[in-house]
N, C-alpha and C positions, 0 to 999 in steps of 0.2 A: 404692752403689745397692741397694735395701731392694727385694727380689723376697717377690712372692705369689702359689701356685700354687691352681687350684680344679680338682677334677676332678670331672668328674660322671658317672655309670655308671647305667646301667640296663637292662635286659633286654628284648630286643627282637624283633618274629615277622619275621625275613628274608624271607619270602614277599611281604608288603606293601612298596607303594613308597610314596612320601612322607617328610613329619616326622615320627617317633612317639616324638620327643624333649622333654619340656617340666619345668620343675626342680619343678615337685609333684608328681609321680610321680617323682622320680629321686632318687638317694641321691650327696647333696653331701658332697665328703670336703676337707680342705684337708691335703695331705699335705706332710712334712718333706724329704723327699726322692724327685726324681724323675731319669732320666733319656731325653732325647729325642733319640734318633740317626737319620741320615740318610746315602745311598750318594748317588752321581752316577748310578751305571747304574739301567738300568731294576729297579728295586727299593724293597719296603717300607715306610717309617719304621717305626720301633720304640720304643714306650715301656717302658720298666719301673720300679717301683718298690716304696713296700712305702706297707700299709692297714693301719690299726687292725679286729682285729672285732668290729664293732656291731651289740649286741642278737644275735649267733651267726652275723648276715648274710656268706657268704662270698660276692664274687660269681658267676655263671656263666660259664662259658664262652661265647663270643660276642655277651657284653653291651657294647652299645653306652658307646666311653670317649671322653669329650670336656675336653682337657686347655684352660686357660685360663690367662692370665697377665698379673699388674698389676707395673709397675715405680712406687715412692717412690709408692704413694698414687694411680696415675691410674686408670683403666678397666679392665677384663679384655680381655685378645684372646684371643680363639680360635687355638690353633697346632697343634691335633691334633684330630681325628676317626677314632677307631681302633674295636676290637673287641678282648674280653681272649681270647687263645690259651690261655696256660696259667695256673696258679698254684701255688703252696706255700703251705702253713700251719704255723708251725713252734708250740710248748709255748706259747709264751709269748700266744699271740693275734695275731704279727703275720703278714700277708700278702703274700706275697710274687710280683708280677704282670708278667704280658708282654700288651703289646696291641701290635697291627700296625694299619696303617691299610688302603683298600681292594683296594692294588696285590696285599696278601697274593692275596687270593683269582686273580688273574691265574697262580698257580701250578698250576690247574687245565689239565687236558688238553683241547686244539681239537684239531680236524682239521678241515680246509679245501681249497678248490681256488677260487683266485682268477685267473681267465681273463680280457682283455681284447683287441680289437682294437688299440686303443693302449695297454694296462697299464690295471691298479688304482692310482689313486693312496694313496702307502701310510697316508695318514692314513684313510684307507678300511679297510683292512686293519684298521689299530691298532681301531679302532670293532667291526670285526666279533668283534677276539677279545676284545674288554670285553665285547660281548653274549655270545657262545658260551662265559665263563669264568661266567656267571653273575648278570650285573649290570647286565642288560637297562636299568634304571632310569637307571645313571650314566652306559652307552652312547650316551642320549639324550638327556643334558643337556650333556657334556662340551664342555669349551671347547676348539678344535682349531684349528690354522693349517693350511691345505692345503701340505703338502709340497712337492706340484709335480713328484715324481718316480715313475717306475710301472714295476713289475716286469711282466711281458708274459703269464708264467706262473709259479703260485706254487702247490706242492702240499704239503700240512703231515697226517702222519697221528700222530694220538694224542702230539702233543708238548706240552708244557709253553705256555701262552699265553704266561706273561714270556720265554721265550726267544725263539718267534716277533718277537713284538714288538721286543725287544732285539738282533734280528738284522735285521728291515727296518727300525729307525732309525738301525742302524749304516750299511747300503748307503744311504742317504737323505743321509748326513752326506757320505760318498765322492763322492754327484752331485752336489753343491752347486754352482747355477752360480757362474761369478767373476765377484763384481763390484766386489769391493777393489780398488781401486787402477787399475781400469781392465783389469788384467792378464787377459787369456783365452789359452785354448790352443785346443786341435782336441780336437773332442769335449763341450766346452763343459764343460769341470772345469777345475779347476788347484789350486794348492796350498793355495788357503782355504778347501777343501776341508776340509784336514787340521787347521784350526784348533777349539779346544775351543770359543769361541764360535759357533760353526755345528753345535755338538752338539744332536739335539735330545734335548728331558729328557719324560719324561710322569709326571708327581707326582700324586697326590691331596691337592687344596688345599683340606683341611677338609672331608671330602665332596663336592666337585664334581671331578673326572679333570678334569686341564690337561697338554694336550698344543703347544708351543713350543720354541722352541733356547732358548741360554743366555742367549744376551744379550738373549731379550727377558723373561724369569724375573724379574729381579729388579723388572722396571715392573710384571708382573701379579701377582706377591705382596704385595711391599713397597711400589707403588706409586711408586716413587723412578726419577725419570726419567734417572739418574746411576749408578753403582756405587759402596756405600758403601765408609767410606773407613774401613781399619782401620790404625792405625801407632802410634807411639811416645806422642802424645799423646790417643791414641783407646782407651786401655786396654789395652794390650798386657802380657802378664803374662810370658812368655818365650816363647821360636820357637828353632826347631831346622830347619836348610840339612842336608838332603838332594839329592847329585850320585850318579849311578847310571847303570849300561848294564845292569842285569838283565833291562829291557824291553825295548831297545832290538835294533836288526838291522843291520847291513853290508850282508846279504845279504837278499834278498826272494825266495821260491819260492810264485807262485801256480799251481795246479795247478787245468785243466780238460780234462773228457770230448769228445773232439770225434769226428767223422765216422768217421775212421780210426783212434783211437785217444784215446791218452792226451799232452796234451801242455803244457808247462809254461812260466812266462816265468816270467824272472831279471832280476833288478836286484841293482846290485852297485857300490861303493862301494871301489877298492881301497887308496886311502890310509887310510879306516878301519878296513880289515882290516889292514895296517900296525899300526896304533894298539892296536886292540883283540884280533886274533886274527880268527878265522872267528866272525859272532856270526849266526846262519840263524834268518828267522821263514819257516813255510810254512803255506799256507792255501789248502784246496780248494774250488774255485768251483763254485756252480749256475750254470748257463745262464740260471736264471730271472734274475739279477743283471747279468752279461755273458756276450751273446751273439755278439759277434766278437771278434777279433783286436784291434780296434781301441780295446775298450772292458777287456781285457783289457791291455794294454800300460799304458793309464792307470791305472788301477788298481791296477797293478806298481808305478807312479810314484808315486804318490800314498803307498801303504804304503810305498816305500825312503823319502821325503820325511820322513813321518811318525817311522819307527823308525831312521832314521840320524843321532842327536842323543843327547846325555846327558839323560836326563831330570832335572828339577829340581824338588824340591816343598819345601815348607816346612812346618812341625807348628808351627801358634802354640796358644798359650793366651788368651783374651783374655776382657775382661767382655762378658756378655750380649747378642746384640742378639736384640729378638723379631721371630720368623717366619725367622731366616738360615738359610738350608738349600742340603745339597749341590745342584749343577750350578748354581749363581747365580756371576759375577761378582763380586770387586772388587777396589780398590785399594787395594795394601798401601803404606805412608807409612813407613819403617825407615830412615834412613840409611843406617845400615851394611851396607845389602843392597845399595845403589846400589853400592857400589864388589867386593862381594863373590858378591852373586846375581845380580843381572839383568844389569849387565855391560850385553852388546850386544841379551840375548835379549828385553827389552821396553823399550825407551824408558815407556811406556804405566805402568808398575807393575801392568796387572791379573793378579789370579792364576783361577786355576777351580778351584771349590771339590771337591776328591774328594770328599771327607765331612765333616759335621759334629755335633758331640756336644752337646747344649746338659745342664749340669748343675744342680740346684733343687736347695739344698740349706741349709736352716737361713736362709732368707731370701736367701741369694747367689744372682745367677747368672752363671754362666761358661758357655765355650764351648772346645772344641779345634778347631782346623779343621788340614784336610789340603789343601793348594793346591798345585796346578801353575802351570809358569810358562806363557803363552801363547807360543806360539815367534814369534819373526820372522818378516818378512816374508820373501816367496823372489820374486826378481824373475823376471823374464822367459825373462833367457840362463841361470839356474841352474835355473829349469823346464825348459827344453828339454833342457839338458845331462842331467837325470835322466832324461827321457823317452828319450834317444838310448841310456841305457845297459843298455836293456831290452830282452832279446835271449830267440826263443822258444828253446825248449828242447825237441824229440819226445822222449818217451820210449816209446813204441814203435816197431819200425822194419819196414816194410812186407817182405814178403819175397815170394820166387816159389812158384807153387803146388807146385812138387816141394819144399818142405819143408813140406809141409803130413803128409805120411807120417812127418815125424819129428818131430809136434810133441807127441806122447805122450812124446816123453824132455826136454821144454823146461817139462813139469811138474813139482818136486819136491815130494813131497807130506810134508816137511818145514815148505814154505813157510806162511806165517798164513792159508791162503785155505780154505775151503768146501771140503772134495773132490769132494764133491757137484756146485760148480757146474764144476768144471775137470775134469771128465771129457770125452775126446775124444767125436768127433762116434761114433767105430767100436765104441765101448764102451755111448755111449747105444743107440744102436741095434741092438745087442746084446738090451739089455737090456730094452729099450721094446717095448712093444706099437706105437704110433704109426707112423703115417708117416713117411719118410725127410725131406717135406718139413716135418711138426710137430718132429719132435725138431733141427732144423736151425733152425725160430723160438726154438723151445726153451732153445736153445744161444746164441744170442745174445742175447735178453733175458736171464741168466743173467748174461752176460760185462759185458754194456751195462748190468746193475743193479751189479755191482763195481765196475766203471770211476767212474760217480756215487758209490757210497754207501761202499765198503772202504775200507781205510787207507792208506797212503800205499803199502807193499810190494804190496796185495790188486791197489790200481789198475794200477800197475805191470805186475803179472803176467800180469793177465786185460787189459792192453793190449796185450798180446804177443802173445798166445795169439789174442785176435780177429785183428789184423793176421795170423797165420797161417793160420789158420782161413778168413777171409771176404776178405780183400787191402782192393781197394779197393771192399769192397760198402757204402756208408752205411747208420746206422744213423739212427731219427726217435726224436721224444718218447716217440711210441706204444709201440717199444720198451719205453723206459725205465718208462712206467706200467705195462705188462702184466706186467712183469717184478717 
């Protein structure tokens, strides 16, 4: 297969919206080598490669890169829409280039407060940190499926938009109703949940932001009402089986701030710990996400579901296909996999693409992909049984008010916390100008902002210390923002 690459670059005023792309103003390169990488998570694509310099012409930074691609003689496709980042110029005249495409800019810092009587729905969200990252334009063109699922309250100060983003389409995936197989549980989740094709992906598709899961990825790119098929007689140049538990968990610790404290649900797997040893994943909850008991247990289940399994990926090599990009679907064709990889874990052969490399190089093109296996199905009685084995966990423990006089020696000020914020109630007020009754709101906004935001020992501590300090006095939202 006889590859032809065109790139076309030109200098461009970011302030304007529109086209301000046309090939008589732009400077056409046909280069020898390029390459175009792709993640699954919410992130990037990345071109780089190397330029002749013409007539002294280096390009700019933030010039508009628009990569194109003919296979044996046919048309060009469009497979990139970026901006160049960096470059090198090395003696000899050649240049050496990094472009990202739009999502770059998503690394800019939002802050936000998304309040709702019923929730924001999060494709709402995603929308507002495409416009607050700067990109008002694509905000309003972008192609988006409604999610269907809505955080109730969501407070975001000075952080990273990809992370936002990348953290409400991870809770999004978690609520997925179930409608496989017919299978539902309480709470309206269940384990197809936990499936990669219910992932959603948000790509910039040539300049226009495309926000869907995975499995509908490969119809709105590719247009292919099916998942192409890659195997033994579809190009395959070599593949490498990968079996691992470095990701994986036994054990599941989700940790959230509640009323009285600090408190935790466990899920736990004891024939795997057999197997493997103690393997603990832990993750601490906003409320914004789950706000009872009830949504918390699922939750628990969902992640033991997810990380109680070897994971399986495969690194193939294969020729070219144009537009294949990580978080798309398909299905791998190997023989020798049926009896060695997939086994029980996909009747189906489809894999989920991690990443993808595509390489242009001297007229070839190739490709590496990094694929997961889709796991099985999980039926009904092995849902339940996960959910059954999901048990809360206090870790603070409520005490009487005559130990409230010894709770200045239940601080060590050894421990990773603030001294600042774990000073007793007898010492603030020492020290304070304020009222007995400010430095007592004081005191618990202090404690109530650890509890939320410290680390796993800070939360701990300052759950102790509240339960000492205030018993059974509840603590609100309010709290937590003032704090």
């Amino acid at each position: 297969m006889i590859s032809t690459t065109r790139l076309i670059i030109k200098a461009i005023d970011h302030t304007k919206e529109g086209p301000q792309l046309t090939e008589d103003d732009a400077y056409v390169y046909y280069p020898s080598s390029l390459t175009l990488s792709t993640e699954a998570r919410v992130s990037a694509a990345q071109l780089t490669g190397e330029l002749p310099v013409v007539g002294g012409l280096i390009p700019e930074p933030g010039s508009m890169c628009i990569l194109e691609v003919s296979h044996d003689g046919g048309g060009f496709v469009r497979v990139f829409v970026g901006f160049i980042f960096t470059y090198d110029v090395d003696r000899w005249g050649v240049v050496s280039f990094t472009a990202y495409d739009a999502i770059r800019y998503l690394q800019n810092p939002v802050s936000g407060k998304w309040v709702g009587k019923d929730g924001v729905d999060v494709s709402d969200i995603v929308r507002d940190v495409v416009r607050s990252c700067g990109l008002k334009g694509m905000a309003d063109t972008m192609q988006l499926e409604k999610v269907g699922v809505k955080p109730i309250r969501l407070l975001k100060v000075a952080e990273k938009g990809i992370d936002v983003i990348d953290e409400v389409l991870e809770w999004a995936q978690l609520k997925a109703t179930a409608t496989e197989n017919g299978v539902t549980t309480r709470g309206g989740s269940n384990y197809a949940a936990t499936k990669p094709a219910n992932r959603w992906v948000l790509i910039d598709n040539c300049g226009t932001l495309l926000l869907c899961t995975a499995k509908e990825l490969t119809e709105k790119v590719l247009g292919l009402k099916v998942p192409p098929i890659i195997g033994s007689g579809a190009g395959i140049i070599d593949f490498k089986m990968n079996v691992s538990i470095d990701n994986s968990a036994n054990q599941v610790w989700l940790l959230r701030a509640s009323e009285t404290g600090m408190s935790g649900w466990k899920g736990e797997d004891p024939e795997n710990v057999k197997r493997w040893g103690p393997v603990t994943y832990y993750e601490k909850i906003e409320n914004a996400y789950c706000r009872n008991d009830e949504q918390m247990i699922l939750r628990t289940a969902i992640m033991l579901c997810t990380k109680d399994c070897e994971t399986r990926s495969i690194d193939i090599s294969a020729l070219g296909i144009i537009g294949l990009r990580a978080g798309m679907l398909v299905r791998i064709d190997i023989p020798w996999l049926d009896t060695n990889y997939f086994g029980e874990i996909s009747k189906s052969k489809l894999v989920y693409l991690d990443s993808v490399s595509h390489t242009f190089n001297e007229g070839e093109h190739t490709m590496t992909m990094k694929c997961e296996a889709l796991p099985g199905d999980v039926d009904l009685d092995t849902w339940n049984d996960l959910v059954s084995k999901v048990q809360r966990q206090p870790l603070s423990r409520k005490t009487s008010k005559t130990s409230k006089s010894n709770s200045k020696t239940n601080v060590n000020k050894n421990d990773p916390v603030d001294p600042k914020a774990l000073k007793t109630e007898k010492e603030a007020e020492s020290k304070g100008k304020d009222s007995k009754k400010q430095q007592r709101k004081k005191r618990k906004s202090e404690l109530v902002n650890l509890m939320m935001n410290g680390n796993a020992e800070q939360m701990s501590l300052a759950g102790k210390a509240y339960s000492e300090e205030f018993g059974d006095e509840p603590w609100s939202e309010k709290d937590i923002i003032k704090g």
